[in-house]
N, C-alpha and C positions, 0 to 999 in steps of 0.2 A: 504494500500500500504506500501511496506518494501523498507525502504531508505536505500542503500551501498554503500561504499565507493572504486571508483572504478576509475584507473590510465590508462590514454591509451598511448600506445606504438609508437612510429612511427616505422617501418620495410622498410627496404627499399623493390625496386620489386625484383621480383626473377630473378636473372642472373644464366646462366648452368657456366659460370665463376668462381663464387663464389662454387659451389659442386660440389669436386673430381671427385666423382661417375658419373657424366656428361660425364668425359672425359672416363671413363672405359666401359660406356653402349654405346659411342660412335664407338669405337674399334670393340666391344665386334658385334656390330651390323654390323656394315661393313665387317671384315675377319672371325667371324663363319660362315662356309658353313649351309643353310639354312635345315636341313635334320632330319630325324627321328633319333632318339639317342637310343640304345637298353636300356640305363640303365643311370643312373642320374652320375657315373662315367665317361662315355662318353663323356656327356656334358661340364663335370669340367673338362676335358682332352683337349676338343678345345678351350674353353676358356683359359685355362691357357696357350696354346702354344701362342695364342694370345697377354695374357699379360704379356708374359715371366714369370712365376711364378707355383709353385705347388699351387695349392690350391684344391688337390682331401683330403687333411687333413690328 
């Protein structure tokens, strides 16, 4: 048997509070209309009117 030396952590639990991205996949889920997208452009076009923001890049 191999003996290590090894430290444990506490973490707290996971709150959607605590990560941004929570609040964006929230949005994001709610005012995208649910539909077929021709092209992965498309998508980053409703999203982004969503999150007021360009991000087709």
């Amino acid at each position: 048997m191999i003996s290590i030396e090894a430290q444990s952590t506490f973490l707290s639990p996971y709150s959607p509070n605590f990560n941004s991205i929570e609040n964006y996949w929230s949005k994001i889920k709610e005012n995208v209309p649910t539909q077929e997208y021709p092209n992965p452009i498309g998508i980053n076009q409703a999203i982004g009117l969503v999150l007021g923001e360009d991000i087709t890049g």
